[in-house]
PDB file of the backbone (N, CA, C, O) and the ligand in Angstrom, with CONECT records:
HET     ZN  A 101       1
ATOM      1  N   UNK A   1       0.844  -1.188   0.000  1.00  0.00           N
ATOM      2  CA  UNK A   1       0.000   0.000   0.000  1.00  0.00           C
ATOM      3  C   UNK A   1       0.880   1.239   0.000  1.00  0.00           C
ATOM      4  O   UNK A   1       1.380   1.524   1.088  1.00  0.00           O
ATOM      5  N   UNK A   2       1.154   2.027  -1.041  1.00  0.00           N
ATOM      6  CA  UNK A   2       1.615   3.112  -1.118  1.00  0.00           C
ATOM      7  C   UNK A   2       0.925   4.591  -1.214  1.00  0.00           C
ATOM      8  O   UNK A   2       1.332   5.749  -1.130  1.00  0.00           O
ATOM      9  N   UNK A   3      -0.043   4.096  -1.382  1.00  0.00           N
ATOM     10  CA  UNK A   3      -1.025   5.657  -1.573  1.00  0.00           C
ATOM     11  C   UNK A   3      -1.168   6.304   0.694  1.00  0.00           C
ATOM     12  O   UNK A   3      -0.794   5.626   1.651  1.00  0.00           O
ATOM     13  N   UNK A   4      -1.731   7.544   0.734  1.00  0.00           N
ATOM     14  CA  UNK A   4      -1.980   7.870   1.911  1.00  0.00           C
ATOM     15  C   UNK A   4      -3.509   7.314   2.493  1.00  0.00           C
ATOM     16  O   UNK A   4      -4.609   7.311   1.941  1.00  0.00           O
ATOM     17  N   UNK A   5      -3.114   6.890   3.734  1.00  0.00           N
ATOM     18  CA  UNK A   5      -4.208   5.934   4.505  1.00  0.00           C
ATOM     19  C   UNK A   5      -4.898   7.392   5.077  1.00  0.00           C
ATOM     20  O   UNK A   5      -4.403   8.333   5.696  1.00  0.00           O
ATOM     21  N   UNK A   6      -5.920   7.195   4.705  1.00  0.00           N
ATOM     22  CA  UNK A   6      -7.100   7.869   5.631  1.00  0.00           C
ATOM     23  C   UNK A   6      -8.058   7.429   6.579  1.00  0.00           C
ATOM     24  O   UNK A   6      -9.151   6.862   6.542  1.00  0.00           O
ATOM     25  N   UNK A   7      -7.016   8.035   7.747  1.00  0.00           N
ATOM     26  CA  UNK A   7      -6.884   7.456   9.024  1.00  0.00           C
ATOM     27  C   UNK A   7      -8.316   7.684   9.790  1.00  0.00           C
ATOM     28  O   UNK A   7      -8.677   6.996  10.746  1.00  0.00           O
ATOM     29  N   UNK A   8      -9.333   9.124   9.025  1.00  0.00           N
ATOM     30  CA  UNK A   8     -10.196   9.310   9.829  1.00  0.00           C
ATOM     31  C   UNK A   8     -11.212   8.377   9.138  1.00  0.00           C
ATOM     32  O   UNK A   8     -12.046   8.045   9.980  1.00  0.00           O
ATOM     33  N   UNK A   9     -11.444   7.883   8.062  1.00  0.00           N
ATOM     34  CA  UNK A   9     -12.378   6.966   7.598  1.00  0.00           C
ATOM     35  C   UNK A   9     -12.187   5.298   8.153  1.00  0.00           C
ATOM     36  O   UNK A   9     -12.966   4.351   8.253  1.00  0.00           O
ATOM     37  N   UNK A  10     -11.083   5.450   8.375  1.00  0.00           N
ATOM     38  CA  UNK A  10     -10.758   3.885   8.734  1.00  0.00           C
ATOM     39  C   UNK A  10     -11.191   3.636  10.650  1.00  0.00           C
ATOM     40  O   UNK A  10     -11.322   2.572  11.256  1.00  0.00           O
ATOM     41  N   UNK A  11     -11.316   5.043  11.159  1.00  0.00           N
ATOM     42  CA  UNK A  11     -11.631   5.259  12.457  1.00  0.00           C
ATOM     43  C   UNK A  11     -13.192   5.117  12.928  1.00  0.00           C
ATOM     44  O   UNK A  11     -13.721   4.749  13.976  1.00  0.00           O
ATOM     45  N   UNK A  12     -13.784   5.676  11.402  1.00  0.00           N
ATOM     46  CA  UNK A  12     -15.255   5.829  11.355  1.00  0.00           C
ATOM     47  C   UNK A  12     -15.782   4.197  11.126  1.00  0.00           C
ATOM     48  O   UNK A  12     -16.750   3.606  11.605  1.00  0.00           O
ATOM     49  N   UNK A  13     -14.795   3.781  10.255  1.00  0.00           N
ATOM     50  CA  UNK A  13     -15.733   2.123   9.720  1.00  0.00           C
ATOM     51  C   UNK A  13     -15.265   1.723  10.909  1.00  0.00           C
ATOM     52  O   UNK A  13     -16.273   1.139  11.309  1.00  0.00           O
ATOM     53  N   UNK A  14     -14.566   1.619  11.676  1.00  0.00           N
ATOM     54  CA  UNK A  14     -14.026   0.640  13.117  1.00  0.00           C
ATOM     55  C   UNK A  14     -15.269   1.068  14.199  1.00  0.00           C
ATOM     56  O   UNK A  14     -15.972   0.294  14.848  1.00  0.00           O
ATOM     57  N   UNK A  15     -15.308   2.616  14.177  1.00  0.00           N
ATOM     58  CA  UNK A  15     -16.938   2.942  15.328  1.00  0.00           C
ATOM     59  C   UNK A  15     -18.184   2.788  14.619  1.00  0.00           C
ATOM     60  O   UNK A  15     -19.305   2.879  15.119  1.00  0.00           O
ATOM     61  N   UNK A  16     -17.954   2.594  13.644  1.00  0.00           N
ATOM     62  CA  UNK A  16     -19.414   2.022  13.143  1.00  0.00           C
ATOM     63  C   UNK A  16     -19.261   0.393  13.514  1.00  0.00           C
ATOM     64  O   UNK A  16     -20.014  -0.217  14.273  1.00  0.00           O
ATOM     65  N   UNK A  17     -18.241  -0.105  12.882  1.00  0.00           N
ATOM     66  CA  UNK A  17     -18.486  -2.005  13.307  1.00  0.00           C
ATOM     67  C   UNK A  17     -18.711  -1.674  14.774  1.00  0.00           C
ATOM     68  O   UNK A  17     -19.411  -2.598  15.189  1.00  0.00           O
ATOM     69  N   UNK A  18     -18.503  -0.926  15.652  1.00  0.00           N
ATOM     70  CA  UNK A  18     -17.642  -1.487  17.039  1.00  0.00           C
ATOM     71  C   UNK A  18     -19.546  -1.125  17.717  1.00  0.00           C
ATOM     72  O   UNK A  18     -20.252  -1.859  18.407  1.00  0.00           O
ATOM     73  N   UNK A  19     -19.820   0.153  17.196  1.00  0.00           N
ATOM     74  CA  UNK A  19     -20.912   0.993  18.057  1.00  0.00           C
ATOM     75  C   UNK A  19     -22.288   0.650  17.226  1.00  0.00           C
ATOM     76  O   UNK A  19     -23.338   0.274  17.749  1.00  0.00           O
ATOM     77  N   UNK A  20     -22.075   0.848  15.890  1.00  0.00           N
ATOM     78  CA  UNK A  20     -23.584   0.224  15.559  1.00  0.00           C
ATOM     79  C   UNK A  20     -23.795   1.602  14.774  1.00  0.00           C
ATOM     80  O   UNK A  20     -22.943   2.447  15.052  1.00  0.00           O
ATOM     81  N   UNK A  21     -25.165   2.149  13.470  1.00  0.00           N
ATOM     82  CA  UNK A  21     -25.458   3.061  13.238  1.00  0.00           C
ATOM     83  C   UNK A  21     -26.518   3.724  13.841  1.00  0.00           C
ATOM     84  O   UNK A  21     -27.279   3.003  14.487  1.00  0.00           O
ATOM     85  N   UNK A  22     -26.732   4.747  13.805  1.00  0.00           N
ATOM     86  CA  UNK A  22     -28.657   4.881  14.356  1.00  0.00           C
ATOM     87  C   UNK A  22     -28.773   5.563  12.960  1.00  0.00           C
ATOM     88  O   UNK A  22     -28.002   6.052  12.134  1.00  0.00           O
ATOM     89  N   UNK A  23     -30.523   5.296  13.142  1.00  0.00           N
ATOM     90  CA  UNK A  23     -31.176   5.901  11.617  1.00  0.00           C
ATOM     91  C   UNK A  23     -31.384   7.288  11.201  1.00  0.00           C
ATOM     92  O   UNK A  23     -31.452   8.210  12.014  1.00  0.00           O
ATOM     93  N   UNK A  24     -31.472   7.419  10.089  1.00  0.00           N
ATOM     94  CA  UNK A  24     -30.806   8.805   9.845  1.00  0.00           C
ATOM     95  C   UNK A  24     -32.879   9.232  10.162  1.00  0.00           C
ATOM     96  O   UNK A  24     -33.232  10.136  10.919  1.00  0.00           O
ATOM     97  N   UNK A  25     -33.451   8.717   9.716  1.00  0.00           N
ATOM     98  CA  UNK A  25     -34.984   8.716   9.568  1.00  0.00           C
ATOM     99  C   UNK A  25     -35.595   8.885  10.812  1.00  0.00           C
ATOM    100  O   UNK A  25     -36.642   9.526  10.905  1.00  0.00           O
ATOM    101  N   UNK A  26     -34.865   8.204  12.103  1.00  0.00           N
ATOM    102  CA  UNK A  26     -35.068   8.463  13.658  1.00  0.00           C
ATOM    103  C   UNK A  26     -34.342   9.551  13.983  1.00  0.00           C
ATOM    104  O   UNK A  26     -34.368   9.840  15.180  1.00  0.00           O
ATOM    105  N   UNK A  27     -33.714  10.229  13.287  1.00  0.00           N
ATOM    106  CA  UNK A  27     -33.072  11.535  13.779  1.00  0.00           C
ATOM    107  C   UNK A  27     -33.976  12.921  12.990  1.00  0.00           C
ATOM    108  O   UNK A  27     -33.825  14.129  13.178  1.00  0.00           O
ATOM    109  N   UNK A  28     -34.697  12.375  12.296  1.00  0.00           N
ATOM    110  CA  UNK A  28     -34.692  13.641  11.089  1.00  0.00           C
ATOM    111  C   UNK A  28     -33.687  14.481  10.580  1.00  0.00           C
ATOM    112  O   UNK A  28     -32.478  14.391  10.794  1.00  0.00           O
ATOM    113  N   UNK A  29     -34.206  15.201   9.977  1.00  0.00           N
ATOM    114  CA  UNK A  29     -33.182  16.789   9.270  1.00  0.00           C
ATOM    115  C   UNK A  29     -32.565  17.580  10.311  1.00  0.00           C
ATOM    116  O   UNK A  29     -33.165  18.184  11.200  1.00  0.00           O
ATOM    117  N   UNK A  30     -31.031  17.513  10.086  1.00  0.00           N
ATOM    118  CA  UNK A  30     -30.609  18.747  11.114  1.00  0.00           C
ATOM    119  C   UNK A  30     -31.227  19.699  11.514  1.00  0.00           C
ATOM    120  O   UNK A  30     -31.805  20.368  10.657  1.00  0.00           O
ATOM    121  N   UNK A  31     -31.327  20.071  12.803  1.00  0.00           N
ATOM    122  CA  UNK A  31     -32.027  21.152  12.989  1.00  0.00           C
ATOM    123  C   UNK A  31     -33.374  21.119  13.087  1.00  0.00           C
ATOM    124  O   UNK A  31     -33.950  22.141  13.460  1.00  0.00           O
ATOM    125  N   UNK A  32     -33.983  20.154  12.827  1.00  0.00           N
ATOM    126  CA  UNK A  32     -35.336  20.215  12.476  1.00  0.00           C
ATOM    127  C   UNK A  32     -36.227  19.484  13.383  1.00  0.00           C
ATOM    128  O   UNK A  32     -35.691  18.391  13.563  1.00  0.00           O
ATOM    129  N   UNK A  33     -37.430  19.558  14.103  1.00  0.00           N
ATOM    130  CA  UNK A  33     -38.160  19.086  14.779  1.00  0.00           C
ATOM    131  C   UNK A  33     -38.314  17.511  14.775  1.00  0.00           C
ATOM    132  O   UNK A  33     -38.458  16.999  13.665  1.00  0.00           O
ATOM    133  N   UNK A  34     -38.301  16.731  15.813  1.00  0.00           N
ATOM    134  CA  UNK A  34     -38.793  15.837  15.822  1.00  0.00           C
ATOM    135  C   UNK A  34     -40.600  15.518  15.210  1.00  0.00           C
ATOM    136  O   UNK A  34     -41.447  16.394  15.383  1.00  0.00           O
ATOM    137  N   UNK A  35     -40.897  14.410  14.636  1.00  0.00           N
ATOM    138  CA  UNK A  35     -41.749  14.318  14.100  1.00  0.00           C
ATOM    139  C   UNK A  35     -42.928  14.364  15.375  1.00  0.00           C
ATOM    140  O   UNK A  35     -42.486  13.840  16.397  1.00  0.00           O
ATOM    141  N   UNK A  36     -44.104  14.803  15.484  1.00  0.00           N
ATOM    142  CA  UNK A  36     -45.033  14.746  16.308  1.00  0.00           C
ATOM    143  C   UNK A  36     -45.361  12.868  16.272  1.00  0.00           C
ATOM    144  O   UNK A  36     -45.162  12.001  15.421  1.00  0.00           O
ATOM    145  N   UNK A  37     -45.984  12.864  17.749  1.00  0.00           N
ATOM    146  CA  UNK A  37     -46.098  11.323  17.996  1.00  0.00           C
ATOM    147  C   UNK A  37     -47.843  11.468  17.937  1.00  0.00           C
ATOM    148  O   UNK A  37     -48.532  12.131  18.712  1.00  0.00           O
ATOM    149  N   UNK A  38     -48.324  10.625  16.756  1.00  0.00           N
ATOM    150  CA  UNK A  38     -49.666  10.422  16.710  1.00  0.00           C
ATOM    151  C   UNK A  38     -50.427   9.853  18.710  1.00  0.00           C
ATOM    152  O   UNK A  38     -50.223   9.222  19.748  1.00  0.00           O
ATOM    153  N   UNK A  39     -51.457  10.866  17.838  1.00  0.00           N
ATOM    154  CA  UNK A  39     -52.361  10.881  19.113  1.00  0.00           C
ATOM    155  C   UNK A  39     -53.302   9.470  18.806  1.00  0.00           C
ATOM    156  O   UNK A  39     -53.546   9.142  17.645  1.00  0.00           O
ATOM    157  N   UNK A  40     -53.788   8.695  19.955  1.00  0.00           N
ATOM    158  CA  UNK A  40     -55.091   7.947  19.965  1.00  0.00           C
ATOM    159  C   UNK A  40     -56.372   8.847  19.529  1.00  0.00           C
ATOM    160  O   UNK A  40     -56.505   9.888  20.173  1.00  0.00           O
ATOM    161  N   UNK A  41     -56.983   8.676  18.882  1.00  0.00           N
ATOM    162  CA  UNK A  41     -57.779   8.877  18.472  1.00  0.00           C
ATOM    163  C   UNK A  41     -59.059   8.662  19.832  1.00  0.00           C
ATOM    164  O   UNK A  41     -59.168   7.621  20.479  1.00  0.00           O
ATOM    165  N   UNK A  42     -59.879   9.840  20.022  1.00  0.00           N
ATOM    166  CA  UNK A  42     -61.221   9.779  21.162  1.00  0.00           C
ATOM    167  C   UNK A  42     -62.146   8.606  20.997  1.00  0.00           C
ATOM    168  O   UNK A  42     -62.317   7.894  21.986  1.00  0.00           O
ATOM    169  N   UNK A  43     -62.804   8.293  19.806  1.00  0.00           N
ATOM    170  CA  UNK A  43     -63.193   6.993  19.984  1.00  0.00           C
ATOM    171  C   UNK A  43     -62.281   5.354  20.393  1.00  0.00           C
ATOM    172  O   UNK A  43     -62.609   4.315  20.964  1.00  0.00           O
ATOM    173  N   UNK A  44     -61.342   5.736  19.902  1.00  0.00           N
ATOM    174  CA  UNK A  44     -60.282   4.514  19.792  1.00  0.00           C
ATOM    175  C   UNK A  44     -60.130   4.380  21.568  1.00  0.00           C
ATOM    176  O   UNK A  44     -60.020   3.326  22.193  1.00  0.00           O
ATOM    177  N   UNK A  45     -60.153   5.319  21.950  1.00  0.00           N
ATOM    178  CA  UNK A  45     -59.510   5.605  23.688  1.00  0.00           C
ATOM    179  C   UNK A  45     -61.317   5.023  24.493  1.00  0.00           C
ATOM    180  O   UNK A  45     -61.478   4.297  25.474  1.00  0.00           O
ATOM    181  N   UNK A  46     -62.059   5.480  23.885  1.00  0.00           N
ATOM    182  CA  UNK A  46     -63.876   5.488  24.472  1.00  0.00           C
ATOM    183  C   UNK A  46     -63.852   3.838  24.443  1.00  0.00           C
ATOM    184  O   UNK A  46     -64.106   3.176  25.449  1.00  0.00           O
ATOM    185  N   UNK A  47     -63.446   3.132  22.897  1.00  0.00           N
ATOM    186  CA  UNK A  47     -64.052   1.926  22.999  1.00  0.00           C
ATOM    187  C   UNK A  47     -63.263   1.293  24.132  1.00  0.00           C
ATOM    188  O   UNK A  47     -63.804   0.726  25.082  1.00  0.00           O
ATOM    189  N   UNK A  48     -61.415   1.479  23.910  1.00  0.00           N
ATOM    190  CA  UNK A  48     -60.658   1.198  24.977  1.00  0.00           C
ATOM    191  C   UNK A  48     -61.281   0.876  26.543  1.00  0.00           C
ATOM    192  O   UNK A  48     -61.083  -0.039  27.342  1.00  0.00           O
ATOM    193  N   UNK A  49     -62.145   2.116  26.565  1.00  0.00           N
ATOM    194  CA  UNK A  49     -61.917   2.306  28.336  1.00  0.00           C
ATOM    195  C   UNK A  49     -63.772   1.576  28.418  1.00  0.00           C
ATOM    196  O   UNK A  49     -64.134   1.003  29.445  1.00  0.00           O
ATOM    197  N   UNK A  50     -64.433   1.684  27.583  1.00  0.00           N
ATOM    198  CA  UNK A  50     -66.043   0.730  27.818  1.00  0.00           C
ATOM    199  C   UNK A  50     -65.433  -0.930  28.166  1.00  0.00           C
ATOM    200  O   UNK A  50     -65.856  -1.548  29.143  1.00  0.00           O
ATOM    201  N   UNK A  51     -64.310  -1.564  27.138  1.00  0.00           N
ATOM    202  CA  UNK A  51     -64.024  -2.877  27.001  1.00  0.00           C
ATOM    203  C   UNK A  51     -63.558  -2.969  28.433  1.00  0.00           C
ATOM    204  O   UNK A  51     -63.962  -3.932  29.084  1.00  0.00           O
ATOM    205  N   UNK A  52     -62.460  -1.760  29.221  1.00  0.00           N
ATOM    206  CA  UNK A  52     -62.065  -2.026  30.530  1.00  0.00           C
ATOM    207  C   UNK A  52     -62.725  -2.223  31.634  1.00  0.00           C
ATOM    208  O   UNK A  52     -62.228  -2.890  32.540  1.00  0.00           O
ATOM    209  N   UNK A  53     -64.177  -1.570  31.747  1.00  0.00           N
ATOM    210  CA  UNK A  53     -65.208  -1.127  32.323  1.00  0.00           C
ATOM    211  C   UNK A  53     -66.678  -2.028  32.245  1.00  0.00           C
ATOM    212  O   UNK A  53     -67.661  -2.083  32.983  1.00  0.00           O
ATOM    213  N   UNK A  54     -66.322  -2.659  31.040  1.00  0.00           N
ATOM    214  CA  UNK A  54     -67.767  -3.835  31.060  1.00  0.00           C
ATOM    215  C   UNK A  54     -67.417  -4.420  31.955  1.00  0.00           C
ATOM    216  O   UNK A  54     -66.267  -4.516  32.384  1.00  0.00           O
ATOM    217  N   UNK A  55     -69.028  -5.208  32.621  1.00  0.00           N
ATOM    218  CA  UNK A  55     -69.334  -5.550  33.533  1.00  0.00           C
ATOM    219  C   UNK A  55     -70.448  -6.990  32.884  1.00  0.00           C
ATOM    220  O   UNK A  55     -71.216  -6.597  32.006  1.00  0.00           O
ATOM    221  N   UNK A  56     -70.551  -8.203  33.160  1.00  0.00           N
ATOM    222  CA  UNK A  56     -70.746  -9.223  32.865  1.00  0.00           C
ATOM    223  C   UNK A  56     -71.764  -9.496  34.331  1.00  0.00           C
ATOM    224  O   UNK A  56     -71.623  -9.189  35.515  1.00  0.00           O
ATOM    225  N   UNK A  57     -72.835 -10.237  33.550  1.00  0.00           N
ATOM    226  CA  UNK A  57     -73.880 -10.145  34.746  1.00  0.00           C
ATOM    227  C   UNK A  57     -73.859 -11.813  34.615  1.00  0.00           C
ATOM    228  O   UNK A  57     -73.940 -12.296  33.486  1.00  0.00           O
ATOM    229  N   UNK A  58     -73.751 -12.683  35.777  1.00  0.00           N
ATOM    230  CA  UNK A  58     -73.369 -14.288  34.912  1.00  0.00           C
ATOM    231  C   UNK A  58     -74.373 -14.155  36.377  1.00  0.00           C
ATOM    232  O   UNK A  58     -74.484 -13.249  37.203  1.00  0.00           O
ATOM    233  N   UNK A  59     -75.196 -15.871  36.218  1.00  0.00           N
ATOM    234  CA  UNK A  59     -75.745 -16.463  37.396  1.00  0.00           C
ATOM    235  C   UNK A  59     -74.740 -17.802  37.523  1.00  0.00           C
ATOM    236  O   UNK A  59     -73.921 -18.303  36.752  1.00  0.00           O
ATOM    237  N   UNK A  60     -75.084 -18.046  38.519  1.00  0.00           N
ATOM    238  CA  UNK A  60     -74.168 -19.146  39.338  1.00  0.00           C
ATOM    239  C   UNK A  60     -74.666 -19.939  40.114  1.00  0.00           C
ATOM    240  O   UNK A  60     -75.239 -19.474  41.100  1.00  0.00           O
ATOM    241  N   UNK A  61     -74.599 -21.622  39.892  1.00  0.00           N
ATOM    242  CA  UNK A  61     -75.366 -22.682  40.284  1.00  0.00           C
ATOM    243  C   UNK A  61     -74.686 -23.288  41.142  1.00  0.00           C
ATOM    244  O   UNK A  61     -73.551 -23.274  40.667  1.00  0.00           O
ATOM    245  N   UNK A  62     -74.654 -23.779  42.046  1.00  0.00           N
ATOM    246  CA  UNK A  62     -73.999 -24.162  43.186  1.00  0.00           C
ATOM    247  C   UNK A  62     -74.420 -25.601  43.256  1.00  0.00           C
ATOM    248  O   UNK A  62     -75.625 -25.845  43.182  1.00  0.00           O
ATOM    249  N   UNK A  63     -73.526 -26.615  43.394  1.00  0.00           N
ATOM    250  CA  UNK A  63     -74.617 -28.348  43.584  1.00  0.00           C
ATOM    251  C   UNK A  63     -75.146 -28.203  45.146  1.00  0.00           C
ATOM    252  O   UNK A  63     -75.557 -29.191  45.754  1.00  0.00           O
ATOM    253  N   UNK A  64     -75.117 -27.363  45.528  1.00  0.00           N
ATOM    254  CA  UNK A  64     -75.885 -27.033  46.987  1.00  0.00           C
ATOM    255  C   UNK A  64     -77.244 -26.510  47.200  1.00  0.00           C
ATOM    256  O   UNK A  64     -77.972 -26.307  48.172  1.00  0.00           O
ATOM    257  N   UNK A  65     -77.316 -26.356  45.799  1.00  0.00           N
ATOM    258  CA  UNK A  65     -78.888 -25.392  45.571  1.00  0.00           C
ATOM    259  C   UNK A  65     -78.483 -24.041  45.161  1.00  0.00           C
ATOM    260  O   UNK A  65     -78.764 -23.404  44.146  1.00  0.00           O
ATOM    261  N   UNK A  66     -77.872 -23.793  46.023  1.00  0.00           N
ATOM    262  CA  UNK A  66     -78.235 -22.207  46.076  1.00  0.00           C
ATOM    263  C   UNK A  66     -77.331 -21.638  44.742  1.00  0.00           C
ATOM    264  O   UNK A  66     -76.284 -21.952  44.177  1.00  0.00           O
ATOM    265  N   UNK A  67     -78.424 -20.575  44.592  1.00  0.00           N
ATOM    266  CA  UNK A  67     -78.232 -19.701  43.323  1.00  0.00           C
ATOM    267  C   UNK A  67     -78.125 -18.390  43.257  1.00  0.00           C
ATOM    268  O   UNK A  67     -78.879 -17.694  43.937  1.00  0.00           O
ATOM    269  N   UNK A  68     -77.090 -17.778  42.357  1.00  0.00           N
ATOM    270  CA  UNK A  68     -77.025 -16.620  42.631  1.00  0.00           C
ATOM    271  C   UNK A  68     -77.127 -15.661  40.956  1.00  0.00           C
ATOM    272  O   UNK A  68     -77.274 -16.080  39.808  1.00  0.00           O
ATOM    273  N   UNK A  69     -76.979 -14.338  41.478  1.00  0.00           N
ATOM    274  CA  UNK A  69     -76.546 -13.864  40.012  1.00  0.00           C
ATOM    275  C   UNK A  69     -75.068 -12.657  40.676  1.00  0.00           C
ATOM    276  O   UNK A  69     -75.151 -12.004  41.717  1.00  0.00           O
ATOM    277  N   UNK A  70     -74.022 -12.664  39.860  1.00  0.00           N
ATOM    278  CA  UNK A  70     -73.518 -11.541  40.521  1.00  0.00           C
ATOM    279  C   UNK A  70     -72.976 -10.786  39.026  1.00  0.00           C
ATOM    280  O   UNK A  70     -72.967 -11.162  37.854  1.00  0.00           O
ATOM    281  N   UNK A  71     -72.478  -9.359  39.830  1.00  0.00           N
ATOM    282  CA  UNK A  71     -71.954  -8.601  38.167  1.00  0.00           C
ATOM    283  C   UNK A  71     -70.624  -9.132  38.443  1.00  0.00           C
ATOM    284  O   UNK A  71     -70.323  -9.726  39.479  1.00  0.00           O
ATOM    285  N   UNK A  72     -69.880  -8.901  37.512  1.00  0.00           N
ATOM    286  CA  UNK A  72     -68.343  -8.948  37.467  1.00  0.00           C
ATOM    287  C   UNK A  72     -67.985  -8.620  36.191  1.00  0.00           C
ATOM    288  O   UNK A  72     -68.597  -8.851  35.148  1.00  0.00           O
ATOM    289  N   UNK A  73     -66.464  -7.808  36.437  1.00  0.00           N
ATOM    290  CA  UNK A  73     -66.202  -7.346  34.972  1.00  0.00           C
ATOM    291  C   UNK A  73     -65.649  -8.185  34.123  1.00  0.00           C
ATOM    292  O   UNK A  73     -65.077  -9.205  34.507  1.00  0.00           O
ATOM    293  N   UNK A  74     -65.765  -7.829  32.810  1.00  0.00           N
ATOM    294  CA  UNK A  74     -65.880  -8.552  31.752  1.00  0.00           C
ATOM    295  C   UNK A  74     -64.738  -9.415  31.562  1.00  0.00           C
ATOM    296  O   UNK A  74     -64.846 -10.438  30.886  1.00  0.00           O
ATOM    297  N   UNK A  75     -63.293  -8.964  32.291  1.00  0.00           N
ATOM    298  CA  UNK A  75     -62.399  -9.820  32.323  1.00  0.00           C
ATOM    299  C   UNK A  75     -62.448 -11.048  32.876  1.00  0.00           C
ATOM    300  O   UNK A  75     -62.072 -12.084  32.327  1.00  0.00           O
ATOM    301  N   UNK A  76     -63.105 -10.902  34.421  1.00  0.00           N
ATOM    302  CA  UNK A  76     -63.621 -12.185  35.372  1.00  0.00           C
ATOM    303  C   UNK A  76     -64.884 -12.619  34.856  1.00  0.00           C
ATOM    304  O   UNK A  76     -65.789 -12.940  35.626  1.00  0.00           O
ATOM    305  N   UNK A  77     -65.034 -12.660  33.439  1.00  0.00           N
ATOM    306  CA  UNK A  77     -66.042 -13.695  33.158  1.00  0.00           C
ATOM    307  C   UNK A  77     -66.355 -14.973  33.459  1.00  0.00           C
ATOM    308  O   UNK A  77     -67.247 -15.622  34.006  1.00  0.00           O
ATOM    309  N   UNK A  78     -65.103 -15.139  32.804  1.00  0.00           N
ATOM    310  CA  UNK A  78     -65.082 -17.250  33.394  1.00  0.00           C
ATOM    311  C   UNK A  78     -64.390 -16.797  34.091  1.00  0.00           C
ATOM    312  O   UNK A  78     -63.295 -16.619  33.558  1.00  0.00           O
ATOM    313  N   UNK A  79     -64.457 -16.327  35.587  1.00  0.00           N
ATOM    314  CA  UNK A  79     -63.313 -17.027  36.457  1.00  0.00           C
ATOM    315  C   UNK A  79     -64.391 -17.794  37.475  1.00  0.00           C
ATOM    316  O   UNK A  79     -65.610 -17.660  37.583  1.00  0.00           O
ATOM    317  N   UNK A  80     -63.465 -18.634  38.162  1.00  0.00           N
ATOM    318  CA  UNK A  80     -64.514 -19.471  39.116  1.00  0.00           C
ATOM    319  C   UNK A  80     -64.663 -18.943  40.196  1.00  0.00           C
ATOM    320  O   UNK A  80     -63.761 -18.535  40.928  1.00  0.00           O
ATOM    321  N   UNK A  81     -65.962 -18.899  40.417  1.00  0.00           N
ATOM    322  CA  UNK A  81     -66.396 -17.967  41.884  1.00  0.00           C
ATOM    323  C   UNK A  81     -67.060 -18.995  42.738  1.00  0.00           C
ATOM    324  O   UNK A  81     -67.688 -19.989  42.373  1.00  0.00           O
ATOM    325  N   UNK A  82     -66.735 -18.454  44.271  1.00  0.00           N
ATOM    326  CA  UNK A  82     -67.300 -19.188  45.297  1.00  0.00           C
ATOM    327  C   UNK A  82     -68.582 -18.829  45.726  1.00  0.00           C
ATOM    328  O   UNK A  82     -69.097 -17.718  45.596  1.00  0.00           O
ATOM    329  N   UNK A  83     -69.105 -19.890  46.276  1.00  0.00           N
ATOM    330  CA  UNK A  83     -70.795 -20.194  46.649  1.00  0.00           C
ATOM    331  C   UNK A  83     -70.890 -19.014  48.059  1.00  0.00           C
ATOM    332  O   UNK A  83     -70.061 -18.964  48.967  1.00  0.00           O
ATOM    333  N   UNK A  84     -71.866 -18.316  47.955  1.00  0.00           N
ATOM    334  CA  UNK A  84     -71.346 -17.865  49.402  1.00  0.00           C
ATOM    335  C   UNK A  84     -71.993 -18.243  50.129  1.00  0.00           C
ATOM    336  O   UNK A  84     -71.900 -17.503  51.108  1.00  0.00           O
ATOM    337  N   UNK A  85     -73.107 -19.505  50.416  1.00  0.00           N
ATOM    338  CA  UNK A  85     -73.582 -20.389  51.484  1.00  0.00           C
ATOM    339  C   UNK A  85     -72.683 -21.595  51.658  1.00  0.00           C
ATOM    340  O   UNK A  85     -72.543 -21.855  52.853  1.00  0.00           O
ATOM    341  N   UNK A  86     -72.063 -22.371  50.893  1.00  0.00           N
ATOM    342  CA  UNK A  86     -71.083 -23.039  51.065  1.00  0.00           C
ATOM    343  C   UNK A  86     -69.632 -23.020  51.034  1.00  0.00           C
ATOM    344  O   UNK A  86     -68.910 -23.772  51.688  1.00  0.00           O
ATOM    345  N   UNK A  87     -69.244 -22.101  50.223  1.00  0.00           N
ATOM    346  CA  UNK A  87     -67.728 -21.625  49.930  1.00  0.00           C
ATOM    347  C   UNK A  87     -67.277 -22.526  48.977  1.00  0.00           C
ATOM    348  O   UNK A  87     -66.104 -22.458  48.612  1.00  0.00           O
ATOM    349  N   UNK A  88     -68.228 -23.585  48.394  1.00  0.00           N
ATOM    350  CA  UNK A  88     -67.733 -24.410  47.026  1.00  0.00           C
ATOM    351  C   UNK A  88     -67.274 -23.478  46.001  1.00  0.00           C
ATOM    352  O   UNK A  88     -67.486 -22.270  45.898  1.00  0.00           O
ATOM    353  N   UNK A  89     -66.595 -24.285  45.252  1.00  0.00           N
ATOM    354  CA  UNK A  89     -66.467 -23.299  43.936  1.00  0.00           C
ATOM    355  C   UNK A  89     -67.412 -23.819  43.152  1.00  0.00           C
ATOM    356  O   UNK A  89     -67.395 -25.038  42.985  1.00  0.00           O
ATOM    357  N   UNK A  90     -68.606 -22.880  42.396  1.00  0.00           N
ATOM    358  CA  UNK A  90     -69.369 -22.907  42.113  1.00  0.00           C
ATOM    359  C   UNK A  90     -69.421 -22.483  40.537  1.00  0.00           C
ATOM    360  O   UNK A  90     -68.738 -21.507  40.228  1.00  0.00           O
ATOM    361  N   UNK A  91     -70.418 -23.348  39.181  1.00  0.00           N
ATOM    362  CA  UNK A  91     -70.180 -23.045  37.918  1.00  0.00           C
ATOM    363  C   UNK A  91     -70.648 -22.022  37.966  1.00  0.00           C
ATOM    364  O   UNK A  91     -70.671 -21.305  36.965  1.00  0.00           O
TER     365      UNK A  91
HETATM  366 ZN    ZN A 101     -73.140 -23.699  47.615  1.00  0.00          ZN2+
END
């Protein structure tokens, strides 16, 4: 190799292998604003928070007889709930 080594490019490809790039597209334009971060949308957030907030009205048969109805939210749909005259777990 007889030509002159350019020492600062050979410094740059070594911190690029060594460090990694970041995107030029995650930085934007010098100087220039970061891109605004989209908003949720008011319905998108409404249906969100009804799905968090339903409430599931289930009855519940006990092999003891006794019967009930209780609310529970929509997540504890199927979960198994206890009898509250016997403390069975009840369908
Ligand atoms: Zn029972």
């Amino acid at each position: 190799m007889t030509g002159k080594m350019n020492w600062g490019s050979v410094r740059d490809r070594d911190r690029i292998a060594r460090n990694g790039v970041d995107s030029v597209a995650d930085m934007g334009a010098p100087g220039a604003r970061p891109a605004p971060k989209k908003r949720p949308a008011k319905a998108a957030l409404r249906a969100e928070l009804a799905a968090a907030q339903a409430k599931v009205t289930r009855t519940i048969k006990c092999p003891c007889g006794h019967e009930g109805t209780a609310i529970v939210p929509a997540a504890k749909a199927r979960a198994r709930l206890r009898c509250s005259k016997c403390g069975k777990i009840a369908q």
